[in-house]
LUMKOLDO-144049 format. One line per 5 residues: number of its first residue (from 1); for each residue x, y, z of C-alpha. Coordinates in nm, 2 decimals, padded with zeros to 4 digits. Example, Ala and Ser with C-alpha at 12.3 -4.5 7.8 and 13.67 -1.06 7.14 Angstrom:
% LUMKOLDO-144049
1	01.23:-00.45:00.78  01.37:-00.11:00.71
***
This chain:
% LUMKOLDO-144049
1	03.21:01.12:02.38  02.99:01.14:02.65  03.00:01.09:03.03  02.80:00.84:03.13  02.62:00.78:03.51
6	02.87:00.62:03.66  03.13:00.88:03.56  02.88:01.14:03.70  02.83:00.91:04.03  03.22:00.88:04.09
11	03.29:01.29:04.02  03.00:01.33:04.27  03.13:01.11:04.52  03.49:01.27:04.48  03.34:01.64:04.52
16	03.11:01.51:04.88  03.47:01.38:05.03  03.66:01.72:04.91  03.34:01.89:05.08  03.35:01.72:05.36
21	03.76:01.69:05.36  03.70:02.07:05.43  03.58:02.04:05.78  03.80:01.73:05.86  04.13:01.82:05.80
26	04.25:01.40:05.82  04.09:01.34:05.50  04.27:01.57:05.26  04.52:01.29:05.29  04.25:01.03:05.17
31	04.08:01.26:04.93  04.39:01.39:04.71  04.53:01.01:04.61  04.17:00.90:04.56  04.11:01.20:04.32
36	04.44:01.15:04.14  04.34:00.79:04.11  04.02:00.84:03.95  04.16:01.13:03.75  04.40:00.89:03.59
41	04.14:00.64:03.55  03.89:00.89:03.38  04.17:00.99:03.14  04.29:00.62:03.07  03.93:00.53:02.99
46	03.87:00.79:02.76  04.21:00.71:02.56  04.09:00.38:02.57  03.74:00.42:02.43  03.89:00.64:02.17
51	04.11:00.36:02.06  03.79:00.11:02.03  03.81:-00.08:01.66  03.55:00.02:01.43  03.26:-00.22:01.43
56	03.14:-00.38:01.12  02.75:-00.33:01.01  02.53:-00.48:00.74  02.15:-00.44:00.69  01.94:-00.65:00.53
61	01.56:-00.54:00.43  01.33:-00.65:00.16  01.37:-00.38:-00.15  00.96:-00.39:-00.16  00.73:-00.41:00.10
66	00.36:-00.38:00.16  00.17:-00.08:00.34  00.02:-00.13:00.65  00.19:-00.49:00.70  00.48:-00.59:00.94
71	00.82:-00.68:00.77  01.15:-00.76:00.92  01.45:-00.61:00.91  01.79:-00.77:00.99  02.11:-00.57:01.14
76	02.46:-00.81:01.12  02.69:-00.62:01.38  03.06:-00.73:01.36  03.33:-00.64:01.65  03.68:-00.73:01.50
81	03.86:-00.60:01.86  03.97:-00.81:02.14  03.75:-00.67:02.38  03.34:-00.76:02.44  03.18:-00.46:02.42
86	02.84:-00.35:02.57  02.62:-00.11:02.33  02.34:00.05:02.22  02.18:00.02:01.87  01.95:00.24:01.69
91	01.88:00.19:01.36  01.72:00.49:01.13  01.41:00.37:01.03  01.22:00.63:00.79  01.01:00.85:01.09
96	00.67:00.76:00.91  00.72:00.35:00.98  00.56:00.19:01.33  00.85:00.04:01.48  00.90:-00.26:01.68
101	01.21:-00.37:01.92  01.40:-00.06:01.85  01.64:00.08:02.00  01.83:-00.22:02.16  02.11:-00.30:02.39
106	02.35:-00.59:02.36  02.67:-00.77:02.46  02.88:-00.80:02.18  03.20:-01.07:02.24  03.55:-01.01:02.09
111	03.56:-01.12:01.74  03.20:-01.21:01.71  02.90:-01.11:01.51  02.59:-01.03:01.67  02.20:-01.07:01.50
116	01.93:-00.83:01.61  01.59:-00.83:01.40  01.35:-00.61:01.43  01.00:-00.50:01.25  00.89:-00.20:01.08
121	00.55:-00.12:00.95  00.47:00.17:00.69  00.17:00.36:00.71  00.18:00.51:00.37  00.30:00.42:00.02
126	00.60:00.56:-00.15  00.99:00.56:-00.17  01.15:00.51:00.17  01.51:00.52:00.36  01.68:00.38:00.58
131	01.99:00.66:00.65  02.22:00.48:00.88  02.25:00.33:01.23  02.38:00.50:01.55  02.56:00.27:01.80
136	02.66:00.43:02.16  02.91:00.23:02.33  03.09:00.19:02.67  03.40:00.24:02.76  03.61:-00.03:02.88
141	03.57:00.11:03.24  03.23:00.19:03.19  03.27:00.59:03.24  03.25:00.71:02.92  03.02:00.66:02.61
146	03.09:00.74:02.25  02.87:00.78:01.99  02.91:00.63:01.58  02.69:00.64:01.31  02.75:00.40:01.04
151	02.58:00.58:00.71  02.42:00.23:00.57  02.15:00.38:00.32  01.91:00.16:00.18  01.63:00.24:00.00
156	01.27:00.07:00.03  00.96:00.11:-00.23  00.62:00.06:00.01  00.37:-00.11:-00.27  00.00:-00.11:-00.20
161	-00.12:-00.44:00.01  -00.20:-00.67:-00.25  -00.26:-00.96:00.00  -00.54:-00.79:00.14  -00.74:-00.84:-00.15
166	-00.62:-01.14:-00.32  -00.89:-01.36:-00.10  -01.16:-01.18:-00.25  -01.13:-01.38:-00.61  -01.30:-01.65:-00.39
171	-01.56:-01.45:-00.29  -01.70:-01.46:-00.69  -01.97:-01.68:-00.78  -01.87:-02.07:-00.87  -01.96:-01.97:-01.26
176	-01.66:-01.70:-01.20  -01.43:-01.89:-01.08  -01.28:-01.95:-01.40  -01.30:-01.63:-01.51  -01.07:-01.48:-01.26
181	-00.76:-01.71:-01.35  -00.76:-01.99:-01.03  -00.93:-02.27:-01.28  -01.00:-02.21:-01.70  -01.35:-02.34:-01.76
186	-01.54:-02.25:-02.06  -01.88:-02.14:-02.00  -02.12:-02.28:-02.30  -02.32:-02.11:-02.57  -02.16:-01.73:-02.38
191	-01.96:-01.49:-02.53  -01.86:-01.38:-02.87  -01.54:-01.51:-03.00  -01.56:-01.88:-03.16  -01.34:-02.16:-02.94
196	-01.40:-02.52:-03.07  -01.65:-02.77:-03.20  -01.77:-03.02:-02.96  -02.04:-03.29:-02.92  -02.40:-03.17:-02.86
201	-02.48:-03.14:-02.53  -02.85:-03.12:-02.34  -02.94:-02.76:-02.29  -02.75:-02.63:-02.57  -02.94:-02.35:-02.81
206	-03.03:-02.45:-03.20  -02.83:-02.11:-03.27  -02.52:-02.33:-03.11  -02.55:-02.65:-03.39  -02.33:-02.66:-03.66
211	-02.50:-02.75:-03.97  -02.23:-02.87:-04.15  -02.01:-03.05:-03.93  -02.32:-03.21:-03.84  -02.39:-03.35:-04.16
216	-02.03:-03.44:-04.17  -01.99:-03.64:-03.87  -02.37:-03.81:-03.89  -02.42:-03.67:-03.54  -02.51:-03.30:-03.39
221	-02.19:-03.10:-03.34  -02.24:-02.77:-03.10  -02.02:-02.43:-03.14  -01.85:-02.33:-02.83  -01.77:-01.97:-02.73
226	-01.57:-01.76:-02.52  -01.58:-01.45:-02.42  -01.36:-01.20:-02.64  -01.05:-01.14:-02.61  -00.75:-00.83:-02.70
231	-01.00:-00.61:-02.49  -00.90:-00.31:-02.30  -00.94:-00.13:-02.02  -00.84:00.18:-01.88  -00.89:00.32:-01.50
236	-00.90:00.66:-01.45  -00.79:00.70:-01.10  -00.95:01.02:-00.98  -00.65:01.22:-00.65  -00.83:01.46:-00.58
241	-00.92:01.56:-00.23  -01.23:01.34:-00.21  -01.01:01.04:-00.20  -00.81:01.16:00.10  -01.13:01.01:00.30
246	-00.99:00.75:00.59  -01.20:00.50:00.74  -01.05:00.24:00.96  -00.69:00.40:00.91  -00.69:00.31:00.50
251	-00.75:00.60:00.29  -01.00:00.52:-00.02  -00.71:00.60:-00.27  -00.52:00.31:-00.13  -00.84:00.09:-00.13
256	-00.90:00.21:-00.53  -00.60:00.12:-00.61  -00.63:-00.23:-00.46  -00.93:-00.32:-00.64  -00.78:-00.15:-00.90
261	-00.50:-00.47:-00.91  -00.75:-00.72:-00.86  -00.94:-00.57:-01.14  -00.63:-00.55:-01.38  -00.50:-00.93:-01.27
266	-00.84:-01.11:-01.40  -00.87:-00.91:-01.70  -00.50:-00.99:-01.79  -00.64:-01.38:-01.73  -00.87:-01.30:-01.98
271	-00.66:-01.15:-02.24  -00.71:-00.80:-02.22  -00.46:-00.51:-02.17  -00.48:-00.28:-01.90  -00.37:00.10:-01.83
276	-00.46:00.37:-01.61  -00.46:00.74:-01.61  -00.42:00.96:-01.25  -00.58:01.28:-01.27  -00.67:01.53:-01.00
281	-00.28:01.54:-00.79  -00.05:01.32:-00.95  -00.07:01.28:-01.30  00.02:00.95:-01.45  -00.08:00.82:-01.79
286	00.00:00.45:-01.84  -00.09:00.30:-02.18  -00.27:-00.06:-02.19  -00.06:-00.35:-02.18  -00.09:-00.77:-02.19
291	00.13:-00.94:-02.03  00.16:-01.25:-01.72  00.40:-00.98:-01.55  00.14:-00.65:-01.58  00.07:-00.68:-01.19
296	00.40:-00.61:-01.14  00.45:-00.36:-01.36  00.16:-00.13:-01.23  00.27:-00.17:-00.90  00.62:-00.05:-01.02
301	00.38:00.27:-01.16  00.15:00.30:-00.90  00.31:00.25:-00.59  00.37:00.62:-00.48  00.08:00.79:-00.61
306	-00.04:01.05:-00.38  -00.41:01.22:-00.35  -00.36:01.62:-00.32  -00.55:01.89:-00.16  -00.72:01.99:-00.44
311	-01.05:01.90:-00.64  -01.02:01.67:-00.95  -01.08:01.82:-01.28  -01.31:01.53:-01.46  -01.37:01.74:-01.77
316	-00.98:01.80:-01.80  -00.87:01.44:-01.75  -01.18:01.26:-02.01  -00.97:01.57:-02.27  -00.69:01.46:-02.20
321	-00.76:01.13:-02.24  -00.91:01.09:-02.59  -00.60:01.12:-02.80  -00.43:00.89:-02.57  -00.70:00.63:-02.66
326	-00.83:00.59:-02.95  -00.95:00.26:-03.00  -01.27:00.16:-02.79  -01.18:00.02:-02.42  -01.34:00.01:-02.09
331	-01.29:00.31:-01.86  -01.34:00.24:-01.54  -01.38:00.61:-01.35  -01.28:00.52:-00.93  -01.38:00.86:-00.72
336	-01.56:00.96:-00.45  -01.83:01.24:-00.57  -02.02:01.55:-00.40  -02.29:01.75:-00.51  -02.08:02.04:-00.64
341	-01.90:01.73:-00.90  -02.19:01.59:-01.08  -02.20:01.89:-01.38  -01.82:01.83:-01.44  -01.84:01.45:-01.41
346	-02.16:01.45:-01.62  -01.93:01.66:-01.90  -01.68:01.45:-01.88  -01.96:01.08:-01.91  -02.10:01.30:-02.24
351	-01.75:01.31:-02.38  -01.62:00.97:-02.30  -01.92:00.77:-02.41  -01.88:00.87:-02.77  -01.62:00.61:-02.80
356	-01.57:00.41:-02.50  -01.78:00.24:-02.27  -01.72:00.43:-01.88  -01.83:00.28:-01.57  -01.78:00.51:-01.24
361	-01.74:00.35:-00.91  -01.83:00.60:-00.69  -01.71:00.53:-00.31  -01.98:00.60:-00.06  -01.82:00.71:00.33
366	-01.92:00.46:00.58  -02.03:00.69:00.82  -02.36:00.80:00.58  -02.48:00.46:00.64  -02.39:00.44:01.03
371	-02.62:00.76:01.03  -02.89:00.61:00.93  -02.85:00.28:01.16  -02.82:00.53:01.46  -03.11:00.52:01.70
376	-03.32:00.85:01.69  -03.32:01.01:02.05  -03.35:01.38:02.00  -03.48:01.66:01.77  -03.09:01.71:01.64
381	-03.11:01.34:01.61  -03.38:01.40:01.36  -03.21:01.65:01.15  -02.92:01.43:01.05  -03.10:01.17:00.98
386	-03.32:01.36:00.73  -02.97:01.58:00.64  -02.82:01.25:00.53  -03.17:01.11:00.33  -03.16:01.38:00.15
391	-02.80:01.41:00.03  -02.83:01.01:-00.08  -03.17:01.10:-00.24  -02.95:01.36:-00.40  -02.68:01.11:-00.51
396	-02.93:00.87:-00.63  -03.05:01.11:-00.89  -02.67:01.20:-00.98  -02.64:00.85:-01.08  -02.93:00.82:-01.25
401	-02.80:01.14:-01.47  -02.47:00.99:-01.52  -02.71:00.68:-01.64  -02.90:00.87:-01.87  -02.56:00.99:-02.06
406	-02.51:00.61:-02.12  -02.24:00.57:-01.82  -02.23:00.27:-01.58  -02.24:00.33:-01.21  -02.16:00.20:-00.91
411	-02.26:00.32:-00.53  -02.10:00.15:-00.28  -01.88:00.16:00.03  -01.48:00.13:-00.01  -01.47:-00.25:00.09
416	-01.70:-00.38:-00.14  -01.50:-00.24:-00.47  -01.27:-00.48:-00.51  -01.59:-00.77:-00.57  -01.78:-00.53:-00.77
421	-01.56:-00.39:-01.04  -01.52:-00.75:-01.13  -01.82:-00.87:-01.12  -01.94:-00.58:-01.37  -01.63:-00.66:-01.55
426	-01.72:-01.04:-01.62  -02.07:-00.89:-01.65  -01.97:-00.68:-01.93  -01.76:-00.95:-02.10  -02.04:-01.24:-02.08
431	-02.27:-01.00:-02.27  -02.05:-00.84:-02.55  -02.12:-00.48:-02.44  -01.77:-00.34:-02.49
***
C-alpha cells in the first residue's frame, strides 16, 4: 500500500497545527484528540483496504491480429464485495503496441461487473503478450491505495495486413478478373491444357476446329483451353539487410510478404501449389502446397519472419534450394539489390535457370525517384542528381545481365509489387512459359 494525496494533505495539516500548537499553548488541547482521531482513522483505513475482496478479471483479445491496424481489446472487471470501489486500471499491453484509452479510472458498484474497451495497434509482426493487469485501488476512506496485479497472460500472433492488399485484385485488367478467383471465365483459344468442346464461335483460330466432332455433329465444333494447371511456384524471400528499408513506416519485407499472399491466393485459384524459402536472416523452407486453406497456412509460417543485419547470401540460398525442388516451378526472387549483389545474384540466376523458370522483383527506394523530381537549385543539387542517374543507369544494366542469364525482372517501387507479380504471373500462364 501506498499513501495517497489526501493522506499526505491530512499528515500535513496535522504537523502545521502541532507547529503552530508550539507557540499557542491553547491548542495542544485541540491538536492531541485531532491527531489521535486521524491516527485511528489512518490505521482503520488501512485494515480496511487490506480486507478489500479480490476483484475478478477476464480479457478478451482476438488470438490473430493484423500489423499496423487498430484492434480492440475487452477487460470484464468483477467486484464480488459490498462496497463500490473507485480504481485505476492498467492493462499490460506488449511495450511495442500504440495504445489507446489506457490506463483508466472507474467506479466500480458492489457486486457488479464493469466493461472497459480499449485499442491496441502493433507496429511489427510476430508473437505477442499480454502479462497481466495492474489495478490500484482506494481505500474506503480514501487515504490509502493498494496495488494488485492480476497475472492474465494471453498470447497474440500479429499476421501481416492482408487487407491492405486484398483491393488490389480489382486493380487487374477486366480479361484478369477471372483469373484471380472473384469470377471463373474461360478465356478462348489461350492456354495449354484442353477444357471442353463447344460451338464455333466468330474469331476463333482454324488450329481451334475439331475435325472430327465436326464431322460428327454436321456443324463446326471449336476446342477450348485453359491455362495449365498442378503448377508451382516458389518465392524465395530474400531478409537480408536490404529489406530493412522503411518508407512510410512499412518496411519492404512486410510489403514482400504482402504481395507475396496476393501472389500465392490467385495462383491457388488457378490450381497451382505454392512454397517459399527465407534466406538471408531467418531461414524457412516451406514446400509447395494446393489447397482452399493455403493463405492461411503461410500466414501461420510467415507471420514472424524477421529481416537481419546482415547481407543475403543468393548463391547459398539457389544451393540450397535445388534438392528441395526438383521438379520445374516458378521462383519468384523478392529483394532489394545494390551494386556490390549483382555477381552473387547473377551466380545464383545461372544456377537456378537450369531447371526452373526465376523472376526477381527487385524493390526500387522511393526516394531515388523523389531525387530526380527535385527541382535543381545548386551545384550540390547537380551532383545528386547525376549521383542517382548513374546508379539507375547502373541497375539498368544489372537487369539486363540477370536478362541475359535467362531470368525475369522486375524494377519497381514497393507499392506496385503486389499488381505486378501477378500480372507477370497470369502473363506467364497465358503463354505456357513455365
Amino acid at each position: 500500500m501506498t499513501p495517497s494525496r489526501n493522506l499526505l494533505l491530512l499528515i500535513a495539516a496535522l504537523a502545521a497545527l502541532a507547529l503552530l500548537a508550539a507557540f499557542v499553548p491553547g491548542l495542544a488541547l485541540v491538536w492531541k484528540p485531532l491527531a489521535g482521531v486521524a491516527a485511528g482513522a489512518i490505521v482503520l483505513d488501512a485494515y480496511l483496504s487490506r480486507r478489500l475482496p479480490a476483484l475478478d478479471l477476464k480479457r478478451e483479445i482476438r488470438h490473430s491480429i493484423p500489423v499496423g491496424v487498430w484492434s480492440p481489446v475487452s477487460l470484464h472487471l468483477g467486484n464480488p464485495g459490498g462496497r463500490g470501489l473507485q480504481l485505476r486500471v492498467h492493462d499490460h499491453h506488449p511495450a511495442a503496441f500504440a495504445v489507446q484509452d489506457m490506463p483508466r479510472a472507474l467506479t466500480l458498484p458492489a457486486r457488479r461487473v464493469a466493461h472497459l474497451s480499449y485499442r491496441v495497434r502493433p507496429r511489427e509482426r510476430g508473437d505477442a503478450t499480454f502479462e497481466g493487469t495492474d489495478l490500484v485501488i482506494d481505500s474506503p476512506l480514501g487515504l490509502w491505495r493498494r496495488k494488485h496485479y492480476i497475472a492474465e497472460p494471453d498470447r497474440v500472433k500479429v499476421f501481416p495486413n492482408f487487407r491492405d492488399i486484398s483491393h488490389y485484385v480489382l486493380l487487374a485488367t477486366d480479361n484478369r478478373l477471372s483469373q484471380i478467383g472473384i469470377r471463373q471465365c474461360q478465356r478462348r483459344g489461350e492456354g495449354n491444357d484442353f477444357h471442353q468442346l463447344r460451338e464455333y464461335r466468330a474469331g476463333d483460330s482454324l488450329r481451334q476446329i475439331d475435325w472430327k466432332a465436326s464431322s460428327r455433329y454436321q456443324k463446326l465444333i471449336s476446342k477450348e483451353y485453359q491455362d495449365e494447371r498442378d503448377q508451382q511456384v516458389i518465392f524465395l524471400l530474400d531478409c537480408g539487410r536490404r529489406m530493412r528499408h522503411a518508407e512510410d513506416g512499412r518496411v519492404h519485407l512486410d510489403q514482400a510478404l504482402n504481395a507475396m499472399l496476393l501472389l500465392a491466393y490467385v495462383a491457388a485459384r488457378q490450381g497451382d501449389a505454392v512454397g517459399f524459402m527465407a534466406f538471408g536472416g531467418t531461414r524457412r523452407w516451406y514446400p509447395p502446397r494446393k489447397g482452399g486453406d493455403l493463405v492461411k497456412k503461410l500466414l501461420h509460417q510467415i507471420y514472424d519472419i524477421e529481416s537481419c543485419p546482415e547481407a543475403a547470401d543468393y548463391l547459398m540460398a539457389a544451393r540450397e534450394l535445388m534438392p528441395l525442388q526438383r521438379r520445374r516451378a516458378l521462383l519468384v526472387i523478392l529483394t532489394n539489390t545494390r551494386d556490390e549483389d549483382q555477381h552473387d545474384l547473377r551466380q545464383a540466376v545461372q544456377l537456378l535457370t537450369r531447371r526452373h523458370l526465376v523472376v526477381i522483383a527487385d524493390l526500387r527506394e522511393a526516394l531515388l525517384d523523389e531525387a530526380l523530381q527535385q527541382r535543381i537549385g545548386d551545384f550540390d543539387g547537380a551532383l545528386r542528381f547525376q549521383a542517382v542517374n548513374d546508379y539507375l543507369d547502373s541497375r539498368t544494366r544489372s537487369h539486363e545481365s540477370l536478362r541475359h542469364h535467362g531470368a525475369l525482372t522486375l524494377d519497381l517501387l514497393a507499392p506496385q509489387l503486389p499488381v505486378a507479380l501477378v500480372n507477370q504471373y497470369l502473363s506467364i500462364k497465358a503463354t505456357g512459359a513455365l
